[in-house]
C-alpha positions as CSV (number, residue, x, y, z in Angstrom):
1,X,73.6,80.0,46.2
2,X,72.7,76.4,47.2
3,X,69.7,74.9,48.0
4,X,68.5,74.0,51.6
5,X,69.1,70.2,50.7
6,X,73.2,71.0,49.4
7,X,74.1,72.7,52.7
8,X,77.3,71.5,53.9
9,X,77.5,70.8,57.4
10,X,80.3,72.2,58.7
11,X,83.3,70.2,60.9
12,X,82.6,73.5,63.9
13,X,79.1,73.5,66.1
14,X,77.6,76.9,67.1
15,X,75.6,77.9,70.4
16,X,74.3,75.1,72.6
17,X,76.5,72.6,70.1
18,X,74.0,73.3,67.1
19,X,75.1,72.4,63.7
20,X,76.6,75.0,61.8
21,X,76.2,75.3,57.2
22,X,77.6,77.1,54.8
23,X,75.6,77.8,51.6
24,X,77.9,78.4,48.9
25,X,78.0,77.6,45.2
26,X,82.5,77.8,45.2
27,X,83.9,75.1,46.4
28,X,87.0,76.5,46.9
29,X,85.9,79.7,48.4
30,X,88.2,80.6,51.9
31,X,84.6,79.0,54.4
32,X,85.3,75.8,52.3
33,X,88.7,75.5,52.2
34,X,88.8,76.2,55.5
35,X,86.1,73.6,56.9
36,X,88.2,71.2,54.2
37,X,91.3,72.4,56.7
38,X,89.8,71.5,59.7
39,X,88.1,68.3,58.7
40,X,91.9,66.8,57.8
41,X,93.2,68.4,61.1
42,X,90.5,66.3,63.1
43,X,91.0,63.5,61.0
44,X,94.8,63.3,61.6
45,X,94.4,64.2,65.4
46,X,91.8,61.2,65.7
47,X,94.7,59.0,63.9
48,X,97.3,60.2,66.6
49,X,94.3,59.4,69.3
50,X,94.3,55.8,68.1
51,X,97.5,55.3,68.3
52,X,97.7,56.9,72.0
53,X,95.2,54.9,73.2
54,X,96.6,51.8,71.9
55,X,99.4,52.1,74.0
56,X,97.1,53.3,76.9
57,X,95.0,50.4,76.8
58,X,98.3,48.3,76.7
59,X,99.7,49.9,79.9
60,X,98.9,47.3,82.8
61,X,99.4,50.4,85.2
62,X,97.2,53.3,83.3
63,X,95.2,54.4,86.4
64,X,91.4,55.4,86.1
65,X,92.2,58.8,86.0
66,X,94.1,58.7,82.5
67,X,91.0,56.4,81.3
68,X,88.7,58.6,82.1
69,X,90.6,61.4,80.3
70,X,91.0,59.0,76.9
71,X,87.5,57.9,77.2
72,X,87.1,62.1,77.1
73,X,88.9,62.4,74.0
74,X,87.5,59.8,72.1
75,X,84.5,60.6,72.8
76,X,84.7,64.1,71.4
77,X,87.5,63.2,68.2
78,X,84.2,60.4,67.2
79,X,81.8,63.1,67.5
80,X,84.2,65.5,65.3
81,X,84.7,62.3,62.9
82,X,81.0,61.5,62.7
83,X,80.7,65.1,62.0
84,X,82.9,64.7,58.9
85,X,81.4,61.6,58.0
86,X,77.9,63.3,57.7
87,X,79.4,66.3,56.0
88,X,81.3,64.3,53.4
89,X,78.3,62.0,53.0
90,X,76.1,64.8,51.9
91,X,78.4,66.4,49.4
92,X,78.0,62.7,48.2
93,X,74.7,61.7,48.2
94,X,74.8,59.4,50.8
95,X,72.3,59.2,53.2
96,X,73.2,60.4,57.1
97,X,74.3,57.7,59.1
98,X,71.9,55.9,62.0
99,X,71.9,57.8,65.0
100,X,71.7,55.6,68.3
């Protein structure tokens, strides 16, 4: 097993939005591979946000409604993304990023 300091934080949050680890020496064990799934699942669907709200943001007659439901989304794909960030920056060696 891993040490406390070579958790990895996983791209999923448990009760009350708590980080969730998985201590495992196997990198390619099925908890791995699948948070490896996940992470390039949120990564592409953060890709296809971009993209939507480029042409949101274009749209002279979006109404505050639809803005209200992108700012929604990105606010949950960043934290999935910063999530993956962390996680990836620890399997690194990088230190966690600034939290505002």
């Amino acid at each position: 097993m891993t040490t406390q300091n070579e958790l990895r934080l996983l791209p999923w949050s448990g009760p009350e939005d708590k980080p969730c680890y998985l201590s495992t020496d196997d990198r390619n064990g099925y908890m791995s591979r699948l948070a490896d799934n996940i992470e390039a699942d949120q990564l592409d669907m953060a890709a296809i946000l971009l993209e939507n709200v480029s042409d949101t943001l274009k749209d002279q007659t979006a109404d505050p409604e639809d803005l209200r439901q992108l700012t929604g989304e990105l606010t949950a794909t960043l934290r999935d993304v910063l999530r993956v960030a962390t996680s990836r920056g620890h399997l690194l060696g990088v230190k966690e990023p600034h939290r505002f």
